[in-house]
NUNUSE-161124 format. One record per atom (N, C-alpha, C): residue number from 1; x, y negated, z; residue in three letters. Coordinates in steps of 0.05 Angstrom, whole numbers. Layout:
// NUNUSE-161124
   pos       px       py       pz   code
   NUM        X        Y        Z    ALA
...
//
This chain:
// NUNUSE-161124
   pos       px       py       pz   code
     1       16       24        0    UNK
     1        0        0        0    UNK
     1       17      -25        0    UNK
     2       44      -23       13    UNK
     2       57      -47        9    UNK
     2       76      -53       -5    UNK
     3       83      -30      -13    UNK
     3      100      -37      -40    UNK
     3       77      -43      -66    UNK
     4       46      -36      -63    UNK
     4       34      -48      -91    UNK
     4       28      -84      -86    UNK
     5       28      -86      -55    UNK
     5       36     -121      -54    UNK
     5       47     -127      -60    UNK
     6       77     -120      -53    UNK
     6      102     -137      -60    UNK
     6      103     -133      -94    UNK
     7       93     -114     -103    UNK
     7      101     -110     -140    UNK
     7       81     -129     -152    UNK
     8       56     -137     -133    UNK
     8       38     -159     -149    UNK
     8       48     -185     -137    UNK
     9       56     -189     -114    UNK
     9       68     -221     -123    UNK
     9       91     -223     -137    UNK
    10      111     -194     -142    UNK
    10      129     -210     -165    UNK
    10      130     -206     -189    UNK
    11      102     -198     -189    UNK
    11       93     -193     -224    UNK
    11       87     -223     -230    UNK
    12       60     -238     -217    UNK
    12       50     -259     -207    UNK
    12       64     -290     -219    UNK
    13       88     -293     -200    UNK
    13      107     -321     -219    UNK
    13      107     -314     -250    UNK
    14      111     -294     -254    UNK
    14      132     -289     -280    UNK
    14      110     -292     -299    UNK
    15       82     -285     -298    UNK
    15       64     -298     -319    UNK
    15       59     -336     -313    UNK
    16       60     -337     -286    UNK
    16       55     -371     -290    UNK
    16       73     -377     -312    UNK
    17      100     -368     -303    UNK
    17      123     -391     -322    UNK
    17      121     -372     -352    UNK
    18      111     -362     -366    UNK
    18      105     -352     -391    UNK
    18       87     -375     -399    UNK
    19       57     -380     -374    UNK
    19       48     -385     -388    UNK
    19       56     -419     -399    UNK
    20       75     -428     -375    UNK
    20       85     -465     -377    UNK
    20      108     -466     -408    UNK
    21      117     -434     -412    UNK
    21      132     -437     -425    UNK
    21      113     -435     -450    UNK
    22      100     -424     -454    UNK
    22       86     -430     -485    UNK
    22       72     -455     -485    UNK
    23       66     -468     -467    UNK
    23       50     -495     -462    UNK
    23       78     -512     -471    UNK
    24       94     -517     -464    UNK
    24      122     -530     -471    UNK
    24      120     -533     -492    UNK
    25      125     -511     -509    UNK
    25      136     -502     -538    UNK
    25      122     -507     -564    UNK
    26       84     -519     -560    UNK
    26       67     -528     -569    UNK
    26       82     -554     -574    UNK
    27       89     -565     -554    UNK
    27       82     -595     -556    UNK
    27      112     -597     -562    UNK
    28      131     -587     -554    UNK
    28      162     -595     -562    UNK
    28      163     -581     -598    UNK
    29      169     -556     -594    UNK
    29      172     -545     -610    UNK
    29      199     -553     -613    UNK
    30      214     -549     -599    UNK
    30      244     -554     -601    UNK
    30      263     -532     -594    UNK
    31      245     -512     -571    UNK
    31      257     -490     -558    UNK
    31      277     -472     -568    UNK
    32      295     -458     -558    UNK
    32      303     -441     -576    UNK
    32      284     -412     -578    UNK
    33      289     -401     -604    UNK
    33      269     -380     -597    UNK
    33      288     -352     -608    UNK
    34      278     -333     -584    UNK
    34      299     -303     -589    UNK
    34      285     -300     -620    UNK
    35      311     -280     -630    UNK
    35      302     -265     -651    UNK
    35      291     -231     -645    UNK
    36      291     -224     -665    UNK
    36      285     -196     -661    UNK
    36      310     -171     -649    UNK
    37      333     -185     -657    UNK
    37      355     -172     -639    UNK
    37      370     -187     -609    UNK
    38      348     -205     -601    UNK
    38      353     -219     -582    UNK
    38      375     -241     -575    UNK
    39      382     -250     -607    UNK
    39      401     -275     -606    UNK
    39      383     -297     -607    UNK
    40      393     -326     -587    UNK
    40      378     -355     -593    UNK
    40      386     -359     -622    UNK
    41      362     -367     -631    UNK
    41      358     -379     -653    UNK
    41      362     -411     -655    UNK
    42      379     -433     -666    UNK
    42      369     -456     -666    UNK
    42      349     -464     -671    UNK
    43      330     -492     -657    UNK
    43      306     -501     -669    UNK
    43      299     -501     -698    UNK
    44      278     -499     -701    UNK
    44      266     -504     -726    UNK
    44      263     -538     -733    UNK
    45      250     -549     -705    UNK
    45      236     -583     -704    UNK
    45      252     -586     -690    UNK
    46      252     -620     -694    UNK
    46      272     -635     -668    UNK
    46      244     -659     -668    UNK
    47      236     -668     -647    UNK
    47      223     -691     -638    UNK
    47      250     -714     -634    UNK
    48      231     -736     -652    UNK
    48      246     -766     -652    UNK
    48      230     -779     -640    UNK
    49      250     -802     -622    UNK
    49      233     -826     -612    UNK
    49      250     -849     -614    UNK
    50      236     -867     -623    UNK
    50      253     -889     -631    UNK
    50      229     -924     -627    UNK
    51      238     -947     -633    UNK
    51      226     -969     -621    UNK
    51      232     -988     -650    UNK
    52      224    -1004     -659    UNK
    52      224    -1034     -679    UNK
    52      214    -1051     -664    UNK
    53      222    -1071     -682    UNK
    53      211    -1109     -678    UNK
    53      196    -1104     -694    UNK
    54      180    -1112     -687    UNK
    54      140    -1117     -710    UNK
    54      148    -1150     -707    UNK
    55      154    -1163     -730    UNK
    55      150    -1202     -725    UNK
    55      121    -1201     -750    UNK
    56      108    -1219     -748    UNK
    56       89    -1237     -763    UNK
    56      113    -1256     -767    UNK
    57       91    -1264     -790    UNK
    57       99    -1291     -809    UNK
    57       96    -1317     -786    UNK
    58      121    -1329     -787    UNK
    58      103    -1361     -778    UNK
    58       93    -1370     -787    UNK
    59       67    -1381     -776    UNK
    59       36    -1396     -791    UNK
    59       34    -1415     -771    UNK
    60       20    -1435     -776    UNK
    60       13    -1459     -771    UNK
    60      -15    -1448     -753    UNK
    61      -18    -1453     -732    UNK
    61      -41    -1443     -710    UNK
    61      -39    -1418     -704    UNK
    62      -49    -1401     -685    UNK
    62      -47    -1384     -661    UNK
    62      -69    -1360     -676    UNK
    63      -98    -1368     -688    UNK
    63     -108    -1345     -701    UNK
    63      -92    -1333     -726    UNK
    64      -85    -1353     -745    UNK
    64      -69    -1346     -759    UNK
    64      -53    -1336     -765    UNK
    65      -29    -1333     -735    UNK
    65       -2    -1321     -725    UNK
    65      -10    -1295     -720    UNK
    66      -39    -1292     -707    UNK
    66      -41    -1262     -699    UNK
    66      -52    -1246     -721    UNK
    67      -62    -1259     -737    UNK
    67      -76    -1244     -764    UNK
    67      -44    -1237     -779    UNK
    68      -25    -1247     -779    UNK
    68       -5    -1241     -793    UNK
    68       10    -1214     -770    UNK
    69       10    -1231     -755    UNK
    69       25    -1197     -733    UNK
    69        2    -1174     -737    UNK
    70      -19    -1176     -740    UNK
    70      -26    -1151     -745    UNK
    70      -30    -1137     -771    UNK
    71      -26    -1164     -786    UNK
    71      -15    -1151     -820    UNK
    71        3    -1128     -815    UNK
    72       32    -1149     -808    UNK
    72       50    -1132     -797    UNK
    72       57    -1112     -795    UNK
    73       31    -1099     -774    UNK
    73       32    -1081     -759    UNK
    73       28    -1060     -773    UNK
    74       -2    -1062     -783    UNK
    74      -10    -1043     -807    UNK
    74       12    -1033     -828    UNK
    75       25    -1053     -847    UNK
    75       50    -1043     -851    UNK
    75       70    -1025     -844    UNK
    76       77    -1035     -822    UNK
    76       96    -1017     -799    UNK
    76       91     -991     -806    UNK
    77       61     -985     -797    UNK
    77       56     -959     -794    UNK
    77       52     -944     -816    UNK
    78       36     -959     -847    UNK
    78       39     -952     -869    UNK
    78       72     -938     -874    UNK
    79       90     -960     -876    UNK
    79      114     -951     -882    UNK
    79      134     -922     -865    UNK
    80      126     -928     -842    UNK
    80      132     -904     -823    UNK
    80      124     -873     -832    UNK
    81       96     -876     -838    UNK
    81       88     -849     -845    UNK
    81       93     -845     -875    UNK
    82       98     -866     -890    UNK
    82      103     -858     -924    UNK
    82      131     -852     -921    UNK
    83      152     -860     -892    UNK
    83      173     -853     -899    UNK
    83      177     -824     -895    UNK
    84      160     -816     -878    UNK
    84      154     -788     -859    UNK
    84      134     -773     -876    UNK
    85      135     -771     -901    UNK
    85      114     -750     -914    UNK
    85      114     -718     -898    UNK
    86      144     -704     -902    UNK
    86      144     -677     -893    UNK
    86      145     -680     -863    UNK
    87      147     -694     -848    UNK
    87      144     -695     -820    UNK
    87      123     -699     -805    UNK
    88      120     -691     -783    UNK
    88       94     -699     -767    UNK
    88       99     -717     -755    UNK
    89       77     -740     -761    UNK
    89       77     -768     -736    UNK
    89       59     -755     -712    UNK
    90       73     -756     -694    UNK
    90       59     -753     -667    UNK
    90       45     -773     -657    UNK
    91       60     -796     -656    UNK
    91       48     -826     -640    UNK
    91       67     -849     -657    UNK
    92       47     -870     -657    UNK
    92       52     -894     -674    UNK
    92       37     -913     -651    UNK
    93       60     -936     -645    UNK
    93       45     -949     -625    UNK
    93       59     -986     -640    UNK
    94       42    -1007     -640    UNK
    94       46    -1025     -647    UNK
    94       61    -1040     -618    UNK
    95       52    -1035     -596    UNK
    95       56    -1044     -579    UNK
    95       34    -1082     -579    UNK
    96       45    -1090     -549    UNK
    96       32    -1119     -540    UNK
    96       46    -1141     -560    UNK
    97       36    -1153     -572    UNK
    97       41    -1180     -588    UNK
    97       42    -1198     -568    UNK
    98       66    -1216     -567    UNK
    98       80    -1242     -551    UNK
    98       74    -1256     -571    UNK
    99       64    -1288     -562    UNK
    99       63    -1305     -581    UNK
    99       87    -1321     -570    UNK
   100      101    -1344     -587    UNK
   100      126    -1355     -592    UNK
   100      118    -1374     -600    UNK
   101      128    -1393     -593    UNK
   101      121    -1426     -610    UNK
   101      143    -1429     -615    UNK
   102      143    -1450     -641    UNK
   102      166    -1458     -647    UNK
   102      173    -1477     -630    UNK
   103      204    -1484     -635    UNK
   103      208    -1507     -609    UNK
   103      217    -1542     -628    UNK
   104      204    -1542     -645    UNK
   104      198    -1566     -657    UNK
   104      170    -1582     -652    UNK
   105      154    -1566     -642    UNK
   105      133    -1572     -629    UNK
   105      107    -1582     -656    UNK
   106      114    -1567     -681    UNK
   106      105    -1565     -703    UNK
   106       72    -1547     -719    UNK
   107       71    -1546     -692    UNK
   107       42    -1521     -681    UNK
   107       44    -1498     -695    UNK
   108       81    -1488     -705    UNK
   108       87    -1459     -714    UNK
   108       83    -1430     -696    UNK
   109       78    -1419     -702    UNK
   109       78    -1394     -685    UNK
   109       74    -1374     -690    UNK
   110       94    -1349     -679    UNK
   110      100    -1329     -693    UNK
   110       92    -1316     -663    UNK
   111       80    -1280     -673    UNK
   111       77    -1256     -653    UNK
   111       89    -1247     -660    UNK
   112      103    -1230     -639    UNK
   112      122    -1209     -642    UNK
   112      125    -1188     -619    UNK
   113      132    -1154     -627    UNK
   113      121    -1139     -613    UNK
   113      147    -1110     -611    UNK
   114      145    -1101     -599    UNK
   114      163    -1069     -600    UNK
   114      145    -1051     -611    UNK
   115      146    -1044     -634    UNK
   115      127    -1014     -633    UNK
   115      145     -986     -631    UNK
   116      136     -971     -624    UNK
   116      152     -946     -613    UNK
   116      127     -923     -632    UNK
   117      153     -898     -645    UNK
   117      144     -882     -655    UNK
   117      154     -854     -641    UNK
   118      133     -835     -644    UNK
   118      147     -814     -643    UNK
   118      142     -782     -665    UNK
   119      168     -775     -672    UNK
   119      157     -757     -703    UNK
   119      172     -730     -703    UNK
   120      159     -714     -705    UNK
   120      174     -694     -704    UNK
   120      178     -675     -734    UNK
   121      204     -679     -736    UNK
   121      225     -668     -765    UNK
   121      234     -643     -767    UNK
   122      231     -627     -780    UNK
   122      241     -606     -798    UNK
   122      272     -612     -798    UNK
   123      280     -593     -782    UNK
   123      314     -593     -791    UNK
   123      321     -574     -792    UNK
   124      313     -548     -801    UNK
   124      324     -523     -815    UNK
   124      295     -512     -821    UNK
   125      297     -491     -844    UNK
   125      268     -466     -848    UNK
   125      269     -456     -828    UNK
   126      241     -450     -823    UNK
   126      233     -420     -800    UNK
   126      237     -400     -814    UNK
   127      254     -378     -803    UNK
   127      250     -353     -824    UNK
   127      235     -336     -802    UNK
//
C-alpha cells in the first residue's frame, strides 16, 4: 500500500512539467526538440523582438499632427508584415504617441512613438 503512494506522487510532478513543457513550446517554439535517436535537434523558429521610432509629419495644429502619426503608424505595420511575408507576426504594437512642439513657437507639431514588434522566423526546415 505504500510503495503504490510513493510510485503515485512521483509519477505525479513528471506529468505537470510535460504538461508546462508543451505549453512553452506552443508559444516559443524555439525549444530544442529530441530526434528519433535521441540527439537535440536545433530550433526550427527563433522569436524576434525588436522596437522603432513611429515620427508623423510636422503639420501645422495638433489634429493634424495626430492624423499624420497615425498615418504613420498604419504604414509601420503595413511595411513590417510585407517585410515578414514567410514569417509569423505575433504582436505589432504602435505604442503611446507624444506630441512635440516645435520650439519656434510656429504652431508645428509632430507625434512620435516606439512601436515594438514581435515575429517569429524560420531559420532552418523541419524535417
Amino acid at each position: 500500500m505504500i510503495s503504490i503512494l510513493v510510485l503515485g506522487l512521483m509519477v505525479s510532478p513528471v506529468k505537470a512539467e510535460d504538461r508546462d513543457v508543451k505549453e512553452s513550446a506552443v508559444l516559443i517554439q524555439s525549444t530544442n526538440t529530441p530526434s528519433k535517436l535521441g540527439i537535440n535537434q536545433p530550433p526550427d523558429y527563433e522569436v524576434i523582438e525588436d522596437s522603432e521610432e513611429i515620427v508623423g509629419d510636422p503639420v501645422a495644429g495638433t489634429k493634424a499632427s495626430y492624423e499624420s502619426w497615425k498615418n504613420a503608424c498604419k504604414d509601420w505595420k503595413k511595411e513590417v508584415r510585407d517585410n515578414n511575408v514567410g514569417s509569423q507576426v505575433i504582436s505589432l504594437n504602435c505604442g503611446v504617441a507624444k506630441m512635440e512642439k516645435d520650439g519656434t513657437g510656429s504652431g508645428v507639431y509632430t507625434y512620435k512613438s516606439t512601436g515594438k514588434y514581435r515575429i517569429r522566423v524560420k531559420i532552418r526546415d523541419p524535417k
